[in-house]
HTML snippet that shows the backbone in 3Dmol.js (N, CA, C, O; Angstrom):
<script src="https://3Dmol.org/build/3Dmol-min.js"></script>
<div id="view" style="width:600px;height:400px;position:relative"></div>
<script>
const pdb = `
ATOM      1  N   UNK A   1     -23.176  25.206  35.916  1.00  0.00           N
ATOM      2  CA  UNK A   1     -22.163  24.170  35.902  1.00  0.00           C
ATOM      3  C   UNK A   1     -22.698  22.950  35.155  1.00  0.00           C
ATOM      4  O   UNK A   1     -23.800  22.517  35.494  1.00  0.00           O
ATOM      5  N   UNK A   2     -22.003  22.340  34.145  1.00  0.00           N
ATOM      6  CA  UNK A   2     -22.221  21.537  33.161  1.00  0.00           C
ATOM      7  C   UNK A   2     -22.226  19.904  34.243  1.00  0.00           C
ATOM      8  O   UNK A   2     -21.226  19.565  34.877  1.00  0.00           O
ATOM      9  N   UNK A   3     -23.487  19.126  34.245  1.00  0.00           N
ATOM     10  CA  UNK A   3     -23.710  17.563  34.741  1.00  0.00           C
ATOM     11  C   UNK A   3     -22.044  16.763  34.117  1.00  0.00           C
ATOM     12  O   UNK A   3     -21.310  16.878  33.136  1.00  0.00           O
ATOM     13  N   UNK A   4     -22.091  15.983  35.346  1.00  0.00           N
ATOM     14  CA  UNK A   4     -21.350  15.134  35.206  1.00  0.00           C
ATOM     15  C   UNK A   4     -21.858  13.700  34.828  1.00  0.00           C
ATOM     16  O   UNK A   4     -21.143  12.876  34.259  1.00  0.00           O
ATOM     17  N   UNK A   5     -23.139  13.484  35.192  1.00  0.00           N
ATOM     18  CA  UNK A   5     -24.001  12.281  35.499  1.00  0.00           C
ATOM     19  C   UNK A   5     -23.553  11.000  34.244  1.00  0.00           C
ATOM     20  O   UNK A   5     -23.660   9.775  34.295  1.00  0.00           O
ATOM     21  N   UNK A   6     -22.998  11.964  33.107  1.00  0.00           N
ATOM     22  CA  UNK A   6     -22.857  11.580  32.035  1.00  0.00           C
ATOM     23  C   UNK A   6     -21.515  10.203  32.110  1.00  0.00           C
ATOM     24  O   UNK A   6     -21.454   9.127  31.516  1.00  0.00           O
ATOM     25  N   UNK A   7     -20.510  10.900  33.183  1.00  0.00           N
ATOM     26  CA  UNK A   7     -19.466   9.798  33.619  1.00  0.00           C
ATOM     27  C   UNK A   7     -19.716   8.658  34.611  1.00  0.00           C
ATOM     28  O   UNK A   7     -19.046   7.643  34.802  1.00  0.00           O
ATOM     29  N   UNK A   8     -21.257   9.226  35.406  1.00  0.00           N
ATOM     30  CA  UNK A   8     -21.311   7.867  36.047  1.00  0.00           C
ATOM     31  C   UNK A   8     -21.949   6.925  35.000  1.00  0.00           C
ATOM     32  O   UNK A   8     -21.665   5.730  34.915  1.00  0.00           O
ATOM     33  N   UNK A   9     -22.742   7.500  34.296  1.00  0.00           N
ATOM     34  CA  UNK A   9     -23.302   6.563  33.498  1.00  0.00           C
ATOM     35  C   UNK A   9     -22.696   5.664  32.969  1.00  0.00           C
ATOM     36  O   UNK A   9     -22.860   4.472  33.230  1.00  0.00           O
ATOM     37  N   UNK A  10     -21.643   6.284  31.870  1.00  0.00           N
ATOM     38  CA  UNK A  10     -20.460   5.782  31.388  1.00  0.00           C
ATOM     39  C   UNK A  10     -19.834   4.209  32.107  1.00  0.00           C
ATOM     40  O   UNK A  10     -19.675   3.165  31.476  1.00  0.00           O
ATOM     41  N   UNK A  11     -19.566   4.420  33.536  1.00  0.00           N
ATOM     42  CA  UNK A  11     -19.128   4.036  34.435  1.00  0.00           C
ATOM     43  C   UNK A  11     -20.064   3.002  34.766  1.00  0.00           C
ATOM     44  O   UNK A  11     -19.548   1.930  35.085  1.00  0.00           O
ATOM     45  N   UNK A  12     -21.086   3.052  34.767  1.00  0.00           N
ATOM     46  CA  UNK A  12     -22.371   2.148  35.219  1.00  0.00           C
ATOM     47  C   UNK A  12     -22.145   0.928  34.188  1.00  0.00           C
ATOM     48  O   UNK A  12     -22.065  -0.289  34.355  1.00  0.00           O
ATOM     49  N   UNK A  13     -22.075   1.770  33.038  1.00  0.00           N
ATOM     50  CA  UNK A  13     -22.748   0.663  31.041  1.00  0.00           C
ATOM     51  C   UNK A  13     -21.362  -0.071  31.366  1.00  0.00           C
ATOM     52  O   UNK A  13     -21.435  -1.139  30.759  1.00  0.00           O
ATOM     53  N   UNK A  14     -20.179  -0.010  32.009  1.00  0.00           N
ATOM     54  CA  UNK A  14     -19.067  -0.403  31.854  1.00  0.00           C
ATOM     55  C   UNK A  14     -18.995  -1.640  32.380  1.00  0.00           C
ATOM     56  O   UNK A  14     -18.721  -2.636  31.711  1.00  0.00           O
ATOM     57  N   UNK A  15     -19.352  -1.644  34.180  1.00  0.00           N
ATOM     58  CA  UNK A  15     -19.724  -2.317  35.094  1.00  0.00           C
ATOM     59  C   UNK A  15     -20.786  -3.511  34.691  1.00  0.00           C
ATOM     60  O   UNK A  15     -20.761  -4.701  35.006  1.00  0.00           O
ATOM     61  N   UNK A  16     -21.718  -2.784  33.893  1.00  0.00           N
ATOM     62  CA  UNK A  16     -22.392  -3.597  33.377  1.00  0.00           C
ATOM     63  C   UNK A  16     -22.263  -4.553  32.181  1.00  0.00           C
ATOM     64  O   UNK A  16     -22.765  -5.671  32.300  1.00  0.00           O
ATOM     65  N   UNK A  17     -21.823  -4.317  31.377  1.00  0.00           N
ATOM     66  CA  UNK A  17     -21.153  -5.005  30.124  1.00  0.00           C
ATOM     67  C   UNK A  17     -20.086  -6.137  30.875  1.00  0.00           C
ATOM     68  O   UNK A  17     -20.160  -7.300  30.481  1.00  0.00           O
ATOM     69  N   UNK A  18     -19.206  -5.830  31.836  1.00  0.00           N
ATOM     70  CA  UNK A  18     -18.311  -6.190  31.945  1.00  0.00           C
ATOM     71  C   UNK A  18     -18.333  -7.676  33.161  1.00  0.00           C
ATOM     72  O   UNK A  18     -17.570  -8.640  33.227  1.00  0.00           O
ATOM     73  N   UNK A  19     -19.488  -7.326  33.952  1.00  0.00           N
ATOM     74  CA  UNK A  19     -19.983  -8.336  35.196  1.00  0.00           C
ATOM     75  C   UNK A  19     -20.443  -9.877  34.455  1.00  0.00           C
ATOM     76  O   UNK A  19     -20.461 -10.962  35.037  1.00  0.00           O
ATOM     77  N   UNK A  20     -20.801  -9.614  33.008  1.00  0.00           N
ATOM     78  CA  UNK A  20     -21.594 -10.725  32.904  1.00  0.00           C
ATOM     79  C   UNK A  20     -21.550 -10.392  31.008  1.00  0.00           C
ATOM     80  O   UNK A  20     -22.300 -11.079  30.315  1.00  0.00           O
ATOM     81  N   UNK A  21     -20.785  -9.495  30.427  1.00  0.00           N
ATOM     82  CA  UNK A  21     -20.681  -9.110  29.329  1.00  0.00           C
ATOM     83  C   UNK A  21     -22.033  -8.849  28.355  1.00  0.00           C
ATOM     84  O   UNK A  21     -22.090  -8.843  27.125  1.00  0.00           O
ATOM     85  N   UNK A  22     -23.341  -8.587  29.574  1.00  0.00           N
ATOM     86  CA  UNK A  22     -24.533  -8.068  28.850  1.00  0.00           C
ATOM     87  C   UNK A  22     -25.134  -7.176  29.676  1.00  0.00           C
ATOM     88  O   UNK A  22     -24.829  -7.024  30.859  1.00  0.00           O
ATOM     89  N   UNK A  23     -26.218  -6.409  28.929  1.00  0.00           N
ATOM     90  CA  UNK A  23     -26.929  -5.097  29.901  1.00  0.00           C
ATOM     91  C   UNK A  23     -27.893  -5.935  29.377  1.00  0.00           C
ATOM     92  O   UNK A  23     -27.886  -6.605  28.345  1.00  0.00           O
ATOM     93  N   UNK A  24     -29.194  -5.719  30.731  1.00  0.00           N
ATOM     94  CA  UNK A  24     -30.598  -5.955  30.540  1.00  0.00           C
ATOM     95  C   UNK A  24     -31.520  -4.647  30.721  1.00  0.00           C
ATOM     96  O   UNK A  24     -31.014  -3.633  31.201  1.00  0.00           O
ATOM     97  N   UNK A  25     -32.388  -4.663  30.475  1.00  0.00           N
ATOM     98  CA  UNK A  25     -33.485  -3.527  30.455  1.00  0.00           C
ATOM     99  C   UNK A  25     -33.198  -2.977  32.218  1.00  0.00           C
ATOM    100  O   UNK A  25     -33.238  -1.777  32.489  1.00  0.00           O
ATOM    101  N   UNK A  26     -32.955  -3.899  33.146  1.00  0.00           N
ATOM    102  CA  UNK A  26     -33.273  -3.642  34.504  1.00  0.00           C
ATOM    103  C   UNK A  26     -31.973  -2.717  34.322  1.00  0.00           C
ATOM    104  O   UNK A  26     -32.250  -1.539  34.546  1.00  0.00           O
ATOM    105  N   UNK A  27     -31.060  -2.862  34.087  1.00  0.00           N
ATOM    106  CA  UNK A  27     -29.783  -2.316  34.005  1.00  0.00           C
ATOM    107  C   UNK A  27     -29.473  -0.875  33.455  1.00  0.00           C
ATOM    108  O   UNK A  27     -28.780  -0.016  34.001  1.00  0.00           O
ATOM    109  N   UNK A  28     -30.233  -0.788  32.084  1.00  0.00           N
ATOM    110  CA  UNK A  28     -30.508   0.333  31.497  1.00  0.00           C
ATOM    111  C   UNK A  28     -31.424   1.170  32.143  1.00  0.00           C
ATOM    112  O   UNK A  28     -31.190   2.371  32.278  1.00  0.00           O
ATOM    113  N   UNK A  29     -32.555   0.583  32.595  1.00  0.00           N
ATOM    114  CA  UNK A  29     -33.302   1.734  33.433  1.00  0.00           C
ATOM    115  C   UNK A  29     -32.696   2.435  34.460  1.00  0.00           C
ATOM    116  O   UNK A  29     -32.934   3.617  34.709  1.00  0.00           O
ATOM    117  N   UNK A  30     -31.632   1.476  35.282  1.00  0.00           N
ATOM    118  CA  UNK A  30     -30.938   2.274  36.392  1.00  0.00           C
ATOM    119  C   UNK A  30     -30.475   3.333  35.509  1.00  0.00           C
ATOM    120  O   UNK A  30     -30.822   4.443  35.913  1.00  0.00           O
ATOM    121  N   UNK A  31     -29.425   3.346  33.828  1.00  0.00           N
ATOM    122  CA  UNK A  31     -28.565   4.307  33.826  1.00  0.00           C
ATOM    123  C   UNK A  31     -29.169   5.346  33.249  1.00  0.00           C
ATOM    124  O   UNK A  31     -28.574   6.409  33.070  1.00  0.00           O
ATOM    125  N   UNK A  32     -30.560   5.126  32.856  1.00  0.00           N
ATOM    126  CA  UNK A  32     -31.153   6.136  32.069  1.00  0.00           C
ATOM    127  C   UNK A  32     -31.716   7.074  33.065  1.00  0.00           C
ATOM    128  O   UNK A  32     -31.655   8.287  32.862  1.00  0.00           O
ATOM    129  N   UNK A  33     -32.495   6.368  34.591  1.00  0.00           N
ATOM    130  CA  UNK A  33     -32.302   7.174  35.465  1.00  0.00           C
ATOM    131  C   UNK A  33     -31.264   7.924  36.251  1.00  0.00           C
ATOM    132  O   UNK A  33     -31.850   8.593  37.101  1.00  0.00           O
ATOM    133  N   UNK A  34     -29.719   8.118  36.328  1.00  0.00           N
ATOM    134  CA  UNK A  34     -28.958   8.482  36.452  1.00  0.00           C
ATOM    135  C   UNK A  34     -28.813   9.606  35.425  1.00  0.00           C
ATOM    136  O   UNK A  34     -28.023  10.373  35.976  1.00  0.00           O
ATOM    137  N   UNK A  35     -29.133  10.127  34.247  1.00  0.00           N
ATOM    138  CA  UNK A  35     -29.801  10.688  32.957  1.00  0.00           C
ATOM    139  C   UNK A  35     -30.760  11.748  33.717  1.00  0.00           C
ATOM    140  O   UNK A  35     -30.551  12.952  33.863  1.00  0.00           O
ATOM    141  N   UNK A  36     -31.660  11.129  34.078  1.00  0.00           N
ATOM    142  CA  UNK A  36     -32.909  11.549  34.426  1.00  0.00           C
ATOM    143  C   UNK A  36     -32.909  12.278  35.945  1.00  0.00           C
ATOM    144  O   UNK A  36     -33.634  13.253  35.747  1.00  0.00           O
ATOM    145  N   UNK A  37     -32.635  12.312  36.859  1.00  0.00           N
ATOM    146  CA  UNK A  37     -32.164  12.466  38.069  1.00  0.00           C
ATOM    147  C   UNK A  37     -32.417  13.991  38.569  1.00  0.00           C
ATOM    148  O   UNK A  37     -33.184  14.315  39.476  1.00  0.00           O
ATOM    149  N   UNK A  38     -31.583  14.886  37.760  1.00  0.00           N
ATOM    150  CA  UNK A  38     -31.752  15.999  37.545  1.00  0.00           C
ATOM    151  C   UNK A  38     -32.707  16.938  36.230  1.00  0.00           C
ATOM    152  O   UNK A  38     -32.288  17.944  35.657  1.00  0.00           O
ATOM    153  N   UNK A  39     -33.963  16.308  36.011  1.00  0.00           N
ATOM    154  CA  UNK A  39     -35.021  16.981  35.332  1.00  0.00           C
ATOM    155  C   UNK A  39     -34.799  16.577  33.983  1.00  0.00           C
ATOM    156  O   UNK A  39     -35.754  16.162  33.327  1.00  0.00           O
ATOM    157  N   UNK A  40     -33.331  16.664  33.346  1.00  0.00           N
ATOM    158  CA  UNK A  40     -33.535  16.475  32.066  1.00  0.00           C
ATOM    159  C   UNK A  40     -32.177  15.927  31.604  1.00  0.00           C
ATOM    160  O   UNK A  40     -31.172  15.968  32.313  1.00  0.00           O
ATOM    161  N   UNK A  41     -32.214  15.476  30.520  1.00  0.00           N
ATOM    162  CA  UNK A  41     -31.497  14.485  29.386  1.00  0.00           C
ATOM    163  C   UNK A  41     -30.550  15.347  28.598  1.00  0.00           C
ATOM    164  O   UNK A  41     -30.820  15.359  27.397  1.00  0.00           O
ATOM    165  N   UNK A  42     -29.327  16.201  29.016  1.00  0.00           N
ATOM    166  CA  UNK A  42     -28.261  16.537  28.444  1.00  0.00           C
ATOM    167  C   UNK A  42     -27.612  15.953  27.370  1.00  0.00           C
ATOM    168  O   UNK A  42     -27.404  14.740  27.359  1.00  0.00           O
ATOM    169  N   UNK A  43     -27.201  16.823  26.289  1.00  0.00           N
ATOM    170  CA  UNK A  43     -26.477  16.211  24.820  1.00  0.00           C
ATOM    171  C   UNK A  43     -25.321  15.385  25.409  1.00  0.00           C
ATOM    172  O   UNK A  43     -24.829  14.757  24.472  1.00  0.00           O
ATOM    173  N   UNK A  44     -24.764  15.151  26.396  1.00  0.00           N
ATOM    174  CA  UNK A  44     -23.958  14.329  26.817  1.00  0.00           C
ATOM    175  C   UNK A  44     -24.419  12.742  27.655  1.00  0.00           C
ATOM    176  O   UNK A  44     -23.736  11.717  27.637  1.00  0.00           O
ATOM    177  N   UNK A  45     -25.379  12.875  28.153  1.00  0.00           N
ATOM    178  CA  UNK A  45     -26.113  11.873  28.697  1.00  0.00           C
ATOM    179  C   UNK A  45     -26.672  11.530  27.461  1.00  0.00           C
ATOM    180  O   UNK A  45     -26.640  10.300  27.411  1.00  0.00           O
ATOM    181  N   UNK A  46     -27.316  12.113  26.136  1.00  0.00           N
ATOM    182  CA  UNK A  46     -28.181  11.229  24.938  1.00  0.00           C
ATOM    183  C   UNK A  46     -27.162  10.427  24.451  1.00  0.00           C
ATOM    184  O   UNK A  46     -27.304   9.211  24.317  1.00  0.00           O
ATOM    185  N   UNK A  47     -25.827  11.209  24.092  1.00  0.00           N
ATOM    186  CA  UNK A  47     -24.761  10.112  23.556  1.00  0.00           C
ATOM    187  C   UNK A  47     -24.298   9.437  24.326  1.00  0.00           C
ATOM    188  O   UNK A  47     -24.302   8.356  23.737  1.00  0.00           O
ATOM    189  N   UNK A  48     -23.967   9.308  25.064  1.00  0.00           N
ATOM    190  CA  UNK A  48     -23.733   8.105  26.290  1.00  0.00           C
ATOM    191  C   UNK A  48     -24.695   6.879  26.274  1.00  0.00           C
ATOM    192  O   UNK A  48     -24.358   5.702  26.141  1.00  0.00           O
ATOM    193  N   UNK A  49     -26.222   7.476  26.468  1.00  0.00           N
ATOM    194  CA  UNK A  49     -26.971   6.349  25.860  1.00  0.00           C
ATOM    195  C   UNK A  49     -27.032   5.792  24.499  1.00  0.00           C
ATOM    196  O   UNK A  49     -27.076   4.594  24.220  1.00  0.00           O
ATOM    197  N   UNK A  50     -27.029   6.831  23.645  1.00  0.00           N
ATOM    198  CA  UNK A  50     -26.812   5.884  22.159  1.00  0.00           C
ATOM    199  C   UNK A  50     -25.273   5.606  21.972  1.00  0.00           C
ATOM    200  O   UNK A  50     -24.764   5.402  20.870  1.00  0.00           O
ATOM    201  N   UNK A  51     -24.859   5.614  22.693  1.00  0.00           N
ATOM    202  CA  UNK A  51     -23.224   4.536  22.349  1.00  0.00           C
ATOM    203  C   UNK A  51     -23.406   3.330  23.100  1.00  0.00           C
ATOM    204  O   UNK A  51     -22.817   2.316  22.727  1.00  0.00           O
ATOM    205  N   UNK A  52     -24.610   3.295  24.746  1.00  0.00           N
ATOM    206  CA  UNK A  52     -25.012   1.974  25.248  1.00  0.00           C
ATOM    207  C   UNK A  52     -25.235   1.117  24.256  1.00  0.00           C
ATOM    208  O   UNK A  52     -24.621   0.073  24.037  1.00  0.00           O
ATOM    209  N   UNK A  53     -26.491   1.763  23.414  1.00  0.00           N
ATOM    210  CA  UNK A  53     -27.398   1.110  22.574  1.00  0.00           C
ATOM    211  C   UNK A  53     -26.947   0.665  21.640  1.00  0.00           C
ATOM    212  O   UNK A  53     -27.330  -0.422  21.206  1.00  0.00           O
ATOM    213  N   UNK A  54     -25.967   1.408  21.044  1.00  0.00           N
ATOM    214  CA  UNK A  54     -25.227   0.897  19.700  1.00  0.00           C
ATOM    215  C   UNK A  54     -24.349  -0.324  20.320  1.00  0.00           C
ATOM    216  O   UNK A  54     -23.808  -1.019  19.460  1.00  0.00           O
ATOM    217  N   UNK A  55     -24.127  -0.687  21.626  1.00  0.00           N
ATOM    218  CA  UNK A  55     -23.227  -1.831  21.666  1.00  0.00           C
ATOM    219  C   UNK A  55     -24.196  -3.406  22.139  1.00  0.00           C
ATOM    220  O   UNK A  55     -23.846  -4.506  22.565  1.00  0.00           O
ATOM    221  N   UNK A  56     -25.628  -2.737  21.767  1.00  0.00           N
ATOM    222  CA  UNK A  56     -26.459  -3.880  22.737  1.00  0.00           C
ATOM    223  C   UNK A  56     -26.064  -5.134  21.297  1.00  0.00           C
ATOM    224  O   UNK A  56     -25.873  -4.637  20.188  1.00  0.00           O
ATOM    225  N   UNK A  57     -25.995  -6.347  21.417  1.00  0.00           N
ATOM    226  CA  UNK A  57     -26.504  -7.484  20.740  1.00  0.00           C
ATOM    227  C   UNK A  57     -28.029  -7.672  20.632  1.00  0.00           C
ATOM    228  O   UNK A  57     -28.988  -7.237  21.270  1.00  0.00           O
ATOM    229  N   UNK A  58     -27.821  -8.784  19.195  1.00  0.00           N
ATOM    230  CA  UNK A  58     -29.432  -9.488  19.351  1.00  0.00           C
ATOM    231  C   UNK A  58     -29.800 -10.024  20.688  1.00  0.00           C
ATOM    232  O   UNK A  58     -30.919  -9.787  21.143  1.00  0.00           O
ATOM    233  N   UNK A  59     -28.629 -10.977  21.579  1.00  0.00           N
ATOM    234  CA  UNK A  59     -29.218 -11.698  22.156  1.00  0.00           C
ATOM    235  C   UNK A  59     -29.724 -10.945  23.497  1.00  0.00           C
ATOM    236  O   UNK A  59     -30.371 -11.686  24.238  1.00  0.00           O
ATOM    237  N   UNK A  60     -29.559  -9.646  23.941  1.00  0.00           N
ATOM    238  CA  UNK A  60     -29.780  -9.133  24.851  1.00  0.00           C
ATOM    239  C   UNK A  60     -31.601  -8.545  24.214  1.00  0.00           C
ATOM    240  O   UNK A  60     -32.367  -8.394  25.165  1.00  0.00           O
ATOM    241  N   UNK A  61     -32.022  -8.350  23.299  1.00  0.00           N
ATOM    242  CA  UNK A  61     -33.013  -7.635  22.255  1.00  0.00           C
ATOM    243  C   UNK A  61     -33.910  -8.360  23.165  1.00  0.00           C
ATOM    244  O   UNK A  61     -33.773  -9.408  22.534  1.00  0.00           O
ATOM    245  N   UNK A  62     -34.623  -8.659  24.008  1.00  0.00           N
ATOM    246  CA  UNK A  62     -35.732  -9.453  24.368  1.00  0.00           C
ATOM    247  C   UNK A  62     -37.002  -8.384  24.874  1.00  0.00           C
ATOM    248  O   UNK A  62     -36.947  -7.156  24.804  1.00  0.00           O
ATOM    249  N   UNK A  63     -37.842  -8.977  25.258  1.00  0.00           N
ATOM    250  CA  UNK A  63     -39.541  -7.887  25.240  1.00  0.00           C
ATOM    251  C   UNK A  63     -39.212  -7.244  26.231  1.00  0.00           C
ATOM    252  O   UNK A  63     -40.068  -6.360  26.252  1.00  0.00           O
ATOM    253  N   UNK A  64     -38.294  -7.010  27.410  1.00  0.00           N
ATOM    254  CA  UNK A  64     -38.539  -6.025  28.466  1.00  0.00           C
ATOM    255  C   UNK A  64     -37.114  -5.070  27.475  1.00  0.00           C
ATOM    256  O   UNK A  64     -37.210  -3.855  27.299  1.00  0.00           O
ATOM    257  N   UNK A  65     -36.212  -5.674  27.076  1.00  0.00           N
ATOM    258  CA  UNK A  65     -35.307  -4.953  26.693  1.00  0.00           C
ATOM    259  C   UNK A  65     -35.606  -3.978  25.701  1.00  0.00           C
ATOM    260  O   UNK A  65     -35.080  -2.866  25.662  1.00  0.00           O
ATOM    261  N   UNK A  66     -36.798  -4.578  24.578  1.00  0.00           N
ATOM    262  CA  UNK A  66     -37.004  -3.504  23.873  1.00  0.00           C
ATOM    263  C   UNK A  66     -38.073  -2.642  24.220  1.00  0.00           C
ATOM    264  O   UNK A  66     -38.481  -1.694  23.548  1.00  0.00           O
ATOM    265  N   UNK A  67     -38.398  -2.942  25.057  1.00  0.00           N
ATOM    266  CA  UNK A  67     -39.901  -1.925  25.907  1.00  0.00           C
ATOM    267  C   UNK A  67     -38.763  -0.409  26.557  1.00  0.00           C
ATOM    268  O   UNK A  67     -38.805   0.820  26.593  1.00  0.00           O
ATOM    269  N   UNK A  68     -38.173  -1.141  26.823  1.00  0.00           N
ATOM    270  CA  UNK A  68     -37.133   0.181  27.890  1.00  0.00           C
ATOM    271  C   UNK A  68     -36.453   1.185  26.255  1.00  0.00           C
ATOM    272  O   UNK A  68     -36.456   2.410  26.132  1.00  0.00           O
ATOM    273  N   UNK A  69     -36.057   0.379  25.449  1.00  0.00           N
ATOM    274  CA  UNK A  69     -35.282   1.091  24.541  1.00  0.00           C
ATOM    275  C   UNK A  69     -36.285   1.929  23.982  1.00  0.00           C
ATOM    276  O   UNK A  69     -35.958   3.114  24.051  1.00  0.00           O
ATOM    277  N   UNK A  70     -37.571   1.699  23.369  1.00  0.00           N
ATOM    278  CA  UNK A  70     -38.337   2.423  23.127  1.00  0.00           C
ATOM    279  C   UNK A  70     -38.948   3.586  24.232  1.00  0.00           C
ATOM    280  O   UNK A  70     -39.330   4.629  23.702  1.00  0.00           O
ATOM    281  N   UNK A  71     -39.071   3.495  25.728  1.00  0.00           N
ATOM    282  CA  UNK A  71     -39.005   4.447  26.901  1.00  0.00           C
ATOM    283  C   UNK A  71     -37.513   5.275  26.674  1.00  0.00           C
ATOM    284  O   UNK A  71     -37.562   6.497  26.813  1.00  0.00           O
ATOM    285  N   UNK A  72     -36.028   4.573  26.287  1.00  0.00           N
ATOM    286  CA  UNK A  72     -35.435   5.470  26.465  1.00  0.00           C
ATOM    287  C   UNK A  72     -35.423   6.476  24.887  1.00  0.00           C
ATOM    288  O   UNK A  72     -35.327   7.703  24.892  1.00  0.00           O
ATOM    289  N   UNK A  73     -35.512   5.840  23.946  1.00  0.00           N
ATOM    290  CA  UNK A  73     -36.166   6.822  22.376  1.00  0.00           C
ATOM    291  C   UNK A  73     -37.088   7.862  22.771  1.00  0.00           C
ATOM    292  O   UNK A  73     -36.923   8.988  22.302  1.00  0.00           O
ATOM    293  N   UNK A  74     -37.615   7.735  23.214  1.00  0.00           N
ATOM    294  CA  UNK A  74     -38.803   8.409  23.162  1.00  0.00           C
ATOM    295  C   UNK A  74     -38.414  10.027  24.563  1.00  0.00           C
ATOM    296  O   UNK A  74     -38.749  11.207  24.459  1.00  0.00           O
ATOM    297  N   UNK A  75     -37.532   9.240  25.832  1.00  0.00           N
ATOM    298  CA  UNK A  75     -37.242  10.467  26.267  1.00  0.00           C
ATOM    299  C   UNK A  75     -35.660  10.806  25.697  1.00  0.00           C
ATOM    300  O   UNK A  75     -35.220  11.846  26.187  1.00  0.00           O
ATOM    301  N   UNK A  76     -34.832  10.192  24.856  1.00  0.00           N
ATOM    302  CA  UNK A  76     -34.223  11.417  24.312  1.00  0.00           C
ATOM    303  C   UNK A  76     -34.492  11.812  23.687  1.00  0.00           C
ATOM    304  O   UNK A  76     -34.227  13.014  23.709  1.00  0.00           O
ATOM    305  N   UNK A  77     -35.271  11.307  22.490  1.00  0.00           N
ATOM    306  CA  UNK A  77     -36.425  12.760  21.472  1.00  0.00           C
ATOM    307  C   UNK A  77     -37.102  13.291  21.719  1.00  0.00           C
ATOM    308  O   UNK A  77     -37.996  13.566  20.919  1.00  0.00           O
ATOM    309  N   UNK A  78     -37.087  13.800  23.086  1.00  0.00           N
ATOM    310  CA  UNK A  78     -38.236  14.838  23.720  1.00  0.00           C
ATOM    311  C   UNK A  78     -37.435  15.605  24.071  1.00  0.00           C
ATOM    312  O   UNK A  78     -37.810  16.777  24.113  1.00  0.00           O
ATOM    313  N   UNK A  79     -35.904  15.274  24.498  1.00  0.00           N
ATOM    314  CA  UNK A  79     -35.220  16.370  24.944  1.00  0.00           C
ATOM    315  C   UNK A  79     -34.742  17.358  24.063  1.00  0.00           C
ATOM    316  O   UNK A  79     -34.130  18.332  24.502  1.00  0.00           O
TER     317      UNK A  79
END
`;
const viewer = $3Dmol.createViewer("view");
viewer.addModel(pdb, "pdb");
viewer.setStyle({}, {cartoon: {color: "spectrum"}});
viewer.zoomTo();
viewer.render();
</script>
């Protein structure tokens, strides 16, 4: 049976964008663990995260934010 995890995520980046109209690294780690949860990083959970990523701004870009983006690169190119 094909993960759903992919819609909470969805659901999470939404919540999040929308509370305060920015995601922080603390934020992304929750959804990347929601991703992660069940062993591995599904072609539906990678695009979910790179459609997060493609909507981040500069001003969110700061040193914990890009520490996590490079943690989350690195485990969807492993998957």
């Amino acid at each position: 049976m094909e993960s759903r995890d992919y819609l909470e995520m969805s659901f999470r980046s939404i919540e999040c964008f929308s509370n305060d109209g920015k995601l922080d690294a603390e934020e992304l780690g929750r959804i990347l663990a929601i991703a992660e949860r069940d062993g591995e990083i599904d072609h539906n959970e990678i695009r979910v995260l790179r459609n997060i990523i493609s909507r981040l701004t500069p001003e969110e870009l700061d040193a914990d934010m890009q520490a996590m983006l490079k943690k989350v690169h690195d485990k969807i190119n492993a998957s």
